[in-house]
ROLOVO-42923 format. One line per 4 residues: their letters; for each residue x, z, y of C-alpha. Coordinates in Angstrom, 3 decimals, padded with zeros to 6 digits. Each point is the difference from the previous one (the first is absolute). Example, Ala and Ser with C-alpha at 12.3 -4.5 7.8 and 13.67 -1.06 7.14 Angstrom:
% ROLOVO-42923
as) 012.300,007.800,-004.500 | 001.370,-000.660,003.440
% end
This chain:
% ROLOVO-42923
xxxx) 086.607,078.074,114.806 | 000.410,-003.733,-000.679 | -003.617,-001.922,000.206 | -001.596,-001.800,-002.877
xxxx) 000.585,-003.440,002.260 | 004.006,000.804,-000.360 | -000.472,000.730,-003.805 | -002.170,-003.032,-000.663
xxxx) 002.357,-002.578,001.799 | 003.193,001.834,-002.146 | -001.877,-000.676,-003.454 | -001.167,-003.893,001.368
xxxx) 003.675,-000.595,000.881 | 000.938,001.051,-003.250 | -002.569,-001.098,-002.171 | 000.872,-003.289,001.491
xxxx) 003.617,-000.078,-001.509 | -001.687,001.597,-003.258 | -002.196,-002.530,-000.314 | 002.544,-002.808,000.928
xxxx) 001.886,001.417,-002.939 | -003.239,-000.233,-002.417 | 000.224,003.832,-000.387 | -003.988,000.169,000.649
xxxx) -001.371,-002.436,-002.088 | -001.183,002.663,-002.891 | -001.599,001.829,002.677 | -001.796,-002.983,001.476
xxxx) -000.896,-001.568,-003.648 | -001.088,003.712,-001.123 | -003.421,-000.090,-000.221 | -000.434,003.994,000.398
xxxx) 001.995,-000.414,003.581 | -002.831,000.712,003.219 | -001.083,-003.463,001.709 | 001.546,001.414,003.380
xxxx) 003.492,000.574,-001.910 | -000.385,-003.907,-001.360 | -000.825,-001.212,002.874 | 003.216,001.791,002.143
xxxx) 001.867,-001.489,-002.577 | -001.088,-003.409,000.385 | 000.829,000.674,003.568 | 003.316,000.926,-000.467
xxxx) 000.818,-002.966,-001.794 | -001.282,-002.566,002.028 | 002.014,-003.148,000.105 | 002.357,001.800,-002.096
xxxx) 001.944,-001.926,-002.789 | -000.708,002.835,-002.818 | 002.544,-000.385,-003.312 | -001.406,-000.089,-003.251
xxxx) 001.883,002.656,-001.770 | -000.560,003.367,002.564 | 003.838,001.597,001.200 | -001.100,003.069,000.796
xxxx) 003.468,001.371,000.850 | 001.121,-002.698,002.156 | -003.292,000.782,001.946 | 000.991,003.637,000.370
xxxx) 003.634,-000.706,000.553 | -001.208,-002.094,002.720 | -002.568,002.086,001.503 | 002.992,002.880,001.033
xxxx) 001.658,003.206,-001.250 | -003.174,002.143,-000.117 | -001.823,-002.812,-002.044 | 003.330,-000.051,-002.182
xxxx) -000.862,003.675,-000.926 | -003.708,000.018,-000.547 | 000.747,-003.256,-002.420 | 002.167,002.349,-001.959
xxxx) -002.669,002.678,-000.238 | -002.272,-002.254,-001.068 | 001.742,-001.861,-002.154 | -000.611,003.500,-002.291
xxxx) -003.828,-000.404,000.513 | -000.813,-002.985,-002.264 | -003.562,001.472,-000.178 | -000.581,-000.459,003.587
xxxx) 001.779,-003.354,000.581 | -000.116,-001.575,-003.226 | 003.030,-000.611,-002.940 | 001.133,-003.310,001.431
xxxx) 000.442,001.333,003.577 | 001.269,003.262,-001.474 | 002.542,-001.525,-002.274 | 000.669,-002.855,003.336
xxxx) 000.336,003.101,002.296 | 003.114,001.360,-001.789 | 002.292,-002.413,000.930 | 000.036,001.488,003.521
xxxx) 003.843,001.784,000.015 | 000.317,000.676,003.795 | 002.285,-002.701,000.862 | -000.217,-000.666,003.650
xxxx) 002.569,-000.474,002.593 | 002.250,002.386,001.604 | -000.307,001.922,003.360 | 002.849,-000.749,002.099
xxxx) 003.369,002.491,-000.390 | -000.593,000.932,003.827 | -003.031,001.644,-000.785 | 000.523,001.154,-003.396
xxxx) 003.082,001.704,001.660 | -001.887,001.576,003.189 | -002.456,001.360,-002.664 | 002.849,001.597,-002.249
xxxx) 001.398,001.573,002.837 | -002.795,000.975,001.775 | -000.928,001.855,-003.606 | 003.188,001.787,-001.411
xxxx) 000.458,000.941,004.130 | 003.790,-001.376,-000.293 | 001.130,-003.061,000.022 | 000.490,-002.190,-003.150
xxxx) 003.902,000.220,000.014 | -000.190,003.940,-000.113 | -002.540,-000.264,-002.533 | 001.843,-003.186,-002.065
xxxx) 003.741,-000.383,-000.733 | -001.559,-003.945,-001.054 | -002.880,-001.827,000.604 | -001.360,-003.543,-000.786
xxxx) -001.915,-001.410,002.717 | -001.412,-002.282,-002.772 | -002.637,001.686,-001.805 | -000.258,-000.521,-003.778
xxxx) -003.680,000.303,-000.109 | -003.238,-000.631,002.465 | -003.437,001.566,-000.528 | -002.944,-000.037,002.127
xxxx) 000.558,003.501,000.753 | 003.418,000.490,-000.212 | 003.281,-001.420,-001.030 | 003.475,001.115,-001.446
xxxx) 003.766,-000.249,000.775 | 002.876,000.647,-001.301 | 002.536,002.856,001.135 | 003.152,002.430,-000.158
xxxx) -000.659,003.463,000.809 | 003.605,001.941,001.243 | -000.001,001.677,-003.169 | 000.644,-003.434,-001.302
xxxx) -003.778,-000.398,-001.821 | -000.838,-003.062,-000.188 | -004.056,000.482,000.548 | -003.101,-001.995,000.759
xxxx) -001.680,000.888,003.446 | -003.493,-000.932,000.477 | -001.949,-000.940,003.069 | -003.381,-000.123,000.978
xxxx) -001.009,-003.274,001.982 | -000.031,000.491,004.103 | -003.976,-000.222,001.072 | -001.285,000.186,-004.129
xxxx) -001.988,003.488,000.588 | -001.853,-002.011,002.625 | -001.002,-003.238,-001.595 | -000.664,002.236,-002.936
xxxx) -002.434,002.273,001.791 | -002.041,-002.970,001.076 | -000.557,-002.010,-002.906 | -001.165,003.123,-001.807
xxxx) -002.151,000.665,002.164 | -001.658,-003.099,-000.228 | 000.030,-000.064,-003.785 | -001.583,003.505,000.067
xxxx) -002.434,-001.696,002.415 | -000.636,-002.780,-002.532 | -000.146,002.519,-002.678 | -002.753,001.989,001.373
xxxx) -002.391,-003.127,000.657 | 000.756,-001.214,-003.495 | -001.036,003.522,-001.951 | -003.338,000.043,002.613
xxxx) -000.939,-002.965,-002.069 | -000.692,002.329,-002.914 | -000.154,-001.606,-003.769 | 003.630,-000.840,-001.170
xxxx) 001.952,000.527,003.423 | -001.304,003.852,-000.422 | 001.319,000.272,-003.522 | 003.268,-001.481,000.126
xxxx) 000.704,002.237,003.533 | 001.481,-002.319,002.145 | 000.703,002.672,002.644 | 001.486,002.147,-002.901
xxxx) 002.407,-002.418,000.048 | 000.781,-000.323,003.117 | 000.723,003.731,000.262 | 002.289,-000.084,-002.165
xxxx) 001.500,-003.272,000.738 | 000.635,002.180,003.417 | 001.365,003.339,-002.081 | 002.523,-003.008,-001.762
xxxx) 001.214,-001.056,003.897 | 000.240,003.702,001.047 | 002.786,000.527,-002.260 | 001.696,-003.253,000.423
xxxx) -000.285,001.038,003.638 | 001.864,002.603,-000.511 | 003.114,-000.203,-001.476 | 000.962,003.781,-000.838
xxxx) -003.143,000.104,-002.134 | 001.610,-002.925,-001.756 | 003.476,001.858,-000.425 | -002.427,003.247,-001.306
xxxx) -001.645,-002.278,-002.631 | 003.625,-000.960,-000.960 | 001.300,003.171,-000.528 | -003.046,001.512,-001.856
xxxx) 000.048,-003.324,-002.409 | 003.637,001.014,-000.536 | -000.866,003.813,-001.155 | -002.670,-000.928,-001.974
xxxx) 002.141,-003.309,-002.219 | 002.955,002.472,000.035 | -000.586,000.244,-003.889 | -000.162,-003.632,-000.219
xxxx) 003.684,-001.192,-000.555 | -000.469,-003.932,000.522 | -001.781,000.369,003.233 | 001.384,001.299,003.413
xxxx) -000.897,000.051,003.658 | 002.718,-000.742,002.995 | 000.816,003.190,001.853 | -002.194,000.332,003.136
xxxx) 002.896,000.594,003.504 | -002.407,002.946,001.514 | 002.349,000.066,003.007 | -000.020,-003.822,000.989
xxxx) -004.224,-000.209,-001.207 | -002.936,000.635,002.690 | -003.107,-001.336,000.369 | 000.954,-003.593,001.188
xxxx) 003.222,000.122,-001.886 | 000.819,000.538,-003.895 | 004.047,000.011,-001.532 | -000.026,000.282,-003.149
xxxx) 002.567,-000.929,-003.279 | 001.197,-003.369,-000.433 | -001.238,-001.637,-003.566 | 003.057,-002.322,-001.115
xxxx) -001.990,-001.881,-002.593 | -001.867,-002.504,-001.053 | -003.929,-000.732,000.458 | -001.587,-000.340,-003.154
xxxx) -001.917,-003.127,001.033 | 003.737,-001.498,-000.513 | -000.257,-000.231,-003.520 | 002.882,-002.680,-000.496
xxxx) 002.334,001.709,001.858 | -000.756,003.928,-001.692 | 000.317,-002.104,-003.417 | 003.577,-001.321,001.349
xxxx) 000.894,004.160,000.775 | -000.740,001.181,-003.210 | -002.907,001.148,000.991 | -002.168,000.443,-003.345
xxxx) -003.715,-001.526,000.921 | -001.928,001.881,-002.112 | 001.558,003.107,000.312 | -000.790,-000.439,003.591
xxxx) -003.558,-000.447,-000.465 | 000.030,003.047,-002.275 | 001.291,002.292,003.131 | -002.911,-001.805,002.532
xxxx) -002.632,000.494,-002.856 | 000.639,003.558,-000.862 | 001.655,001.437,003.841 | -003.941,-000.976,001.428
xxxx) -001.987,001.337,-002.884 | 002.307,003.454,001.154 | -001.013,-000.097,003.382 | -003.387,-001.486,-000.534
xxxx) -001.634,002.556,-002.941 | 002.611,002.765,000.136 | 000.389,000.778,003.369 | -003.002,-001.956,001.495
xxxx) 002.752,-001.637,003.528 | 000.612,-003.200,-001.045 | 001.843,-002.944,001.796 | -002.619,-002.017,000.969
xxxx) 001.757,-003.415,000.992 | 002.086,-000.078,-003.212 | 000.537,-004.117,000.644 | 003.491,-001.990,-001.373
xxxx) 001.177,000.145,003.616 | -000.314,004.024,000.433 | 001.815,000.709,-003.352 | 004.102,-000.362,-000.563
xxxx) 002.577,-000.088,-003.137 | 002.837,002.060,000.824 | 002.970,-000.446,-001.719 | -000.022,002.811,-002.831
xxxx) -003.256,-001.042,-001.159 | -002.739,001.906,002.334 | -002.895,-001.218,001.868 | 000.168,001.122,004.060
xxxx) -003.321,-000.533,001.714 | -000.817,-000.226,004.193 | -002.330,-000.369,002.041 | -002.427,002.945,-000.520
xxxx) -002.577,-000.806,002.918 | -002.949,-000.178,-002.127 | 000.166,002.657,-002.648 | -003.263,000.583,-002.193
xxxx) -001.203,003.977,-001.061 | -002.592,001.051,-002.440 | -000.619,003.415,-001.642 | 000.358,001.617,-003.370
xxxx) -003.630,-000.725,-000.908 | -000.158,-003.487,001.222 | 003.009,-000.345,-002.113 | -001.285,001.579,-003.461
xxxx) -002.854,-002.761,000.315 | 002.100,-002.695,000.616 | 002.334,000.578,-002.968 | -003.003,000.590,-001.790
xxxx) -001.702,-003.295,001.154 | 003.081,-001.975,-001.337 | 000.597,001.938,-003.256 | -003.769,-000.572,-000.664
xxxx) -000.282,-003.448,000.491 | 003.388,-000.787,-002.089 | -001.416,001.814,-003.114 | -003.668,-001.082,000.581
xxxx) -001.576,003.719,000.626 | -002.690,-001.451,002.861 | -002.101,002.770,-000.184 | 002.353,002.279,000.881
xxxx) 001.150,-002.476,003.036 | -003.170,-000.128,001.115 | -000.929,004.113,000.117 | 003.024,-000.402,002.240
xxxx) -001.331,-002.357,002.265 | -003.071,002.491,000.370 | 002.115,003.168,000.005 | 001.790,-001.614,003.101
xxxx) -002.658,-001.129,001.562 | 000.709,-003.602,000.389 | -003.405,-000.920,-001.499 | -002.925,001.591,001.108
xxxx) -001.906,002.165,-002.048 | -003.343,-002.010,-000.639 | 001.783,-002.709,-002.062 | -000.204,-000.196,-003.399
xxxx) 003.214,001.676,-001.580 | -000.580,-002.448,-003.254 | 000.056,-003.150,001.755 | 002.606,000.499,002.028
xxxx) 002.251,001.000,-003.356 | -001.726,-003.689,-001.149 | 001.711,-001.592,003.401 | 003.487,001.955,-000.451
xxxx) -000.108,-001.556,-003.860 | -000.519,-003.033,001.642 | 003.270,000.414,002.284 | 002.139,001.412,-002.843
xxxx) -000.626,-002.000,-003.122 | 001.516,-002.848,001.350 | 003.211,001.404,000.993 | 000.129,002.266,-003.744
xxxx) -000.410,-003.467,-002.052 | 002.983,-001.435,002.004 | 003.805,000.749,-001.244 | 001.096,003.379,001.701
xxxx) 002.708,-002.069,001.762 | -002.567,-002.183,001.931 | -002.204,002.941,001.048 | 000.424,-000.049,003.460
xxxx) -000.638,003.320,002.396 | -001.226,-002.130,002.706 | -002.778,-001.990,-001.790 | -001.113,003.432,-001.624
xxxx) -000.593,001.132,003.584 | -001.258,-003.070,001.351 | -002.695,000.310,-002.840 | -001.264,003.583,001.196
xxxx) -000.301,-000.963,003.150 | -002.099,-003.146,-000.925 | -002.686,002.161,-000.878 | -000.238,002.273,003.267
xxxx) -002.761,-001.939,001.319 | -002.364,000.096,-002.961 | 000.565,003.856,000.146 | -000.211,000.682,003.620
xxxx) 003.898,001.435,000.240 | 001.295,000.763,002.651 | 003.502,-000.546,000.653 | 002.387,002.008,-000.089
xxxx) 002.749,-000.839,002.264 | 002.898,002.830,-001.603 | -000.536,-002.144,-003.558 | 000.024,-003.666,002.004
xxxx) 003.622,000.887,001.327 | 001.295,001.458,-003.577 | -001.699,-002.982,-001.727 | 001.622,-002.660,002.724
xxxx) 003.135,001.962,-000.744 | -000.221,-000.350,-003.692 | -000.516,-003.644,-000.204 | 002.688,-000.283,002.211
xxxx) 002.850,001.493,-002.142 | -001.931,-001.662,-003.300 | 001.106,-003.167,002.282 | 003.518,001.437,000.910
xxxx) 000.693,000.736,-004.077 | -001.412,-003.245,-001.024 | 002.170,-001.585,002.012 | 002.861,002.088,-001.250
xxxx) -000.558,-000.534,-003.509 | -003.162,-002.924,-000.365 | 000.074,001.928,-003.652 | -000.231,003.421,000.751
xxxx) -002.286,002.207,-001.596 | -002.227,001.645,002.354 | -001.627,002.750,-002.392 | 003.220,000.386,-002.040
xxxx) 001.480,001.539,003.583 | -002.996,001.427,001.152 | -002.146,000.960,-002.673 | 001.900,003.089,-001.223
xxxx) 000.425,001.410,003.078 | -003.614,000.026,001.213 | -000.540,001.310,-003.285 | 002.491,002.803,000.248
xxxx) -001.051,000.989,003.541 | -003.652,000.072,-001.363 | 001.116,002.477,-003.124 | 002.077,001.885,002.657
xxxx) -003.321,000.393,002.632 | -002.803,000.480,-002.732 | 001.733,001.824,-002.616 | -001.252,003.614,-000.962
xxxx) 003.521,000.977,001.973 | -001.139,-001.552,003.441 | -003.470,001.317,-000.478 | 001.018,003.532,-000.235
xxxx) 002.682,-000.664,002.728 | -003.004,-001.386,001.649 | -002.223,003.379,-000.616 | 002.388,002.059,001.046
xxxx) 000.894,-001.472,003.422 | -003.642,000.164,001.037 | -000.648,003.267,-001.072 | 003.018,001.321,001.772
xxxx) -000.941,-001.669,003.141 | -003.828,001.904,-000.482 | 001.656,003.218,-000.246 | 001.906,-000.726,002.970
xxxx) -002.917,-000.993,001.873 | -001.736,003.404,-001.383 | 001.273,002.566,003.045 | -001.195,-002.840,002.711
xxxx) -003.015,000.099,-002.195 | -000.538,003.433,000.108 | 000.710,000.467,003.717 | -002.562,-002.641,000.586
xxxx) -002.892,002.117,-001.660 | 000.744,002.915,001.875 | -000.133,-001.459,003.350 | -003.258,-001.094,-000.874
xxxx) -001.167,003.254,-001.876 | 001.845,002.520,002.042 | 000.497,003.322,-001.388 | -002.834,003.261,001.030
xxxx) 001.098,001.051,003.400 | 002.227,-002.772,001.010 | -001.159,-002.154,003.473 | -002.351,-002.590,-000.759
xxxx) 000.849,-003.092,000.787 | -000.917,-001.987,003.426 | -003.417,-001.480,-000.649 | 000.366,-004.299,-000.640
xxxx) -000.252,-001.611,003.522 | -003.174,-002.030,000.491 | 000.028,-004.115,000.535 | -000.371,-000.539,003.656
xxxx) -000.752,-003.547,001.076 | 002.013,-000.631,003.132 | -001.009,-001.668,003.077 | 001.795,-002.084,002.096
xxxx) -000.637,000.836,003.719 | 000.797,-001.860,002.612 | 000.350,000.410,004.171 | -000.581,002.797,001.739
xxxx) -001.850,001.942,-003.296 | 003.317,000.604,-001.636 | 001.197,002.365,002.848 | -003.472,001.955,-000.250
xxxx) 000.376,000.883,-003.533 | 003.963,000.887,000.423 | -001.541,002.308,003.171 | -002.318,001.744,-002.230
xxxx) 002.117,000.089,-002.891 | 002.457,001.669,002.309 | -003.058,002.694,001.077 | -000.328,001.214,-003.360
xxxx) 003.149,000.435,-001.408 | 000.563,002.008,003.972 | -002.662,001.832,-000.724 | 000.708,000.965,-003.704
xxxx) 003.130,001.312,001.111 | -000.870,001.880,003.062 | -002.612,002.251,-002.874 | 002.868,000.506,-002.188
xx) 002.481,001.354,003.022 | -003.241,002.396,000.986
% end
């Protein structure tokens, strides 16, 4: 168990280069921030030459790999760090230099139990891309593949497991403080900042979240997944499909392909809102540098470390949420708010329908073509506070993901129409899920399953109301505080205890 000294001198060492980077000036100017937090700050900044502008990433890129990761999660929490560090915060893409081919090597081996010519017919010593958790090369399988193998950094589970432990440390003294540090659930976020790792940890979960995204956009022509190499992948060690195309944050060069921009766009647009409200596993990192152009036209994604889930339910209000505040039905967005559960019940249902009007109108007077998803989202979650919200972390990663491919189509196609793409298939999907047709399905399905349950059911009642005749059954067994005994007394109850039971059966043999 690391001691509070060890986590206090971690978050002084690094609140130093935060602060040297200006990235706590809103906390030390924020007049709601504890004088003990404002005055740590000041600390940490002593003698410091602070910028005027805050780089946020550059503080986090600086900091390490860990604090590489937690700026990405946060950079979906603009409710907890603010917009500007939110927005700031996304720039962080992972680029860090590589481990050295000796160990990357020793660990490939070491993994796949062979050595890396059995396992390679080619491989490039120079890797084509460096993470802070892991980075990618280029080889030949002896099937003549050409594939992408994946490697986790040498020591990363280690430095990972510290700093998270800290932040959890940092995370629990922040939410003691109670007011806003209990309602935005900074250790909430740290849990699943830690669930995020886990899986980037481990890289077969990554190649299972790649195959199950390829089932489920199967049906979606203009998107694919690279084929996952089972027998080269382990825990440490991922081969899968090489993508031979272009990154969409090239635009100039998928222009120069043929590539068609706004067709493009169309595929990102539509190939999320599939995995996002129809099958509720969405890519969650859906970035220019994690999506490709192949040659015939189709989108190929990677990287699936972070992956975002959410259930039929959470869906339905989310597509209703959107549909409502496009055609100005805040009533009806609001009952959904309370239906969820996101507002607590002793608000006023009327004035928070007043609030949503007050998100909404502004985006229904603009031209449909400058209604933008991630303002409309930014707007709802202006008004948490006044409502006592909680957050909900499952709808911060979807809504980080969808104003991240409203920025990947925009760039695309500056002129796209968002709604025009969008609009009629949330509405579809809506008619589909609340149409009399899915509400019978719906009937059905549970009343089947309560039939089914009936025989369980039935046997239940009877071993509680057994039939005349039958054994009764064993009386309930009292609560019996235990002691602890100590010394000598331990072997005098185990002596008498031992006297009984020699005695009970010495009756029953007479």
């Amino acid at each position: 168990m690391t001691s509070p000294f060890v986590h206090s001198f971690r978050l002084l060492r690094w609140g130093r280069i935060l602060a040297k980077h200006g990235a706590l000036t809103g906390i030390e100017r924020d007049p709601n921030t504890p004088a003990a937090v404002r005055r740590l700050v000041r600390l940490a900044r002593f003698g410091a030459r602070v910028p005027a502008q805050p780089r946020y990433a550059d503080a986090f890129q600086a900091i390490g790999p860990a604090a590489i990761k937690l700026g990405q999660a946060l950079a979906t929490r603009p409710d907890l760090v603010g917009e500007v560090a939110a927005l700031d915060l996304t720039r962080l893409q992972d680029a860090v230099p590589p481990a050295p081919f000796a160990l990357v090597r020793a660990e490939i081996e070491r993994s796949l139990e062979m050595s890396i010519e059995q396992a390679y017919a080619a491989f490039d010593p120079e890797p084509v891309g460096a993470a802070s958790i892991a980075q990618v090369h280029r080889a030949t399988t002896h099937e003549g593949l050409d594939v992408a193998v994946k490697v986790l950094r040498p020591g990363i589970e280690e430095d990972l497991a510290r700093a998270i432990e800290t932040y959890e440390w940092a995370a629990a003294q922040a939410e003691a403080l109670g007011g806003e540090f209990s309602r935005l659930k900074p250790r909430l976020v740290i849990a699943h900042f830690r669930q995020w790792t886990s899986r980037e940890l481990d890289l077969r979960r990554e190649a299972a979240s790649a195959s199950e995204l390829a089932e489920n956009m199967a049906a979606e022509p203009g998107f694919t997944v690279p084929t996952i190499d089972w027998s080269r992948t382990t825990r440490r060690v991922m081969t899968l499909q090489w993508v031979p195309g272009i990154k969409l944050s090239d635009r100039s060069a998928l222009i120069a392909a043929g590539h068609d921009p706004h067709n493009l766009a169309a595929i990102v647009v539509r190939s999320f809102l599939r995995q996002a409200i129809m099958d509720g596993f969405f890519h969650a990192d859906l970035h220019q540098g994690n999506l490709f152009a192949l040659a015939d036209g189709r989108i190929a994604a990677i990287d699936f470390g972070i992956m975002g889930r959410i259930n039929r339910q959470a869906r339905l209000w989310l597509a209703e949420i959107l549909h409502g505040l496009l055609t100005g039905n805040y009533k009806r967005v609001a009952e959904i708010h309370f239906e969820a559960g996101y507002v607590p019940s002793h608000h006023n249902l009327a004035e928070f329908t007043t609030a949503l009007r007050a998100v909404g109108e502004p985006i229904r007077g603009l031209p449909v073509k400058d209604v933008s998803i991630g303002q409309m989202l930014d707007g709802l979650f202006a008004i948490t506070r006044d409502f006592d919200m909680e957050t909900q972390p499952h709808l911060l990663l979807l809504q980080k993901t969808m104003v991240m491919v409203e920025g990947v189509a925009s760039m695309l196609d500056p002129d796209i129409n968002m709604w025009e793409v969008s609009g009629p298939f949330v509405k579809e999907w809506l008619r589909d899920e609340l149409g009399p047709e899915a509400f019978l399905a719906d009937r059905l399905t549970e009343d089947m399953r309560t039939l089914f349950r009936l025989p369980e059911l039935v046997r239940r009642i009877e071993a509680r109301y057994p039939a005349p005749g039958a054994a009764p059954p064993p009386p309930p067994l009292r609560q019996v505080e235990v002691v602890r005994l100590g010394g000598g007394w331990r072997y005098v109850v185990v002596a008498l205890l031992a006297g009984i039971a020699g005695a009970a059966i010495t009756h029953l043999l007479l």
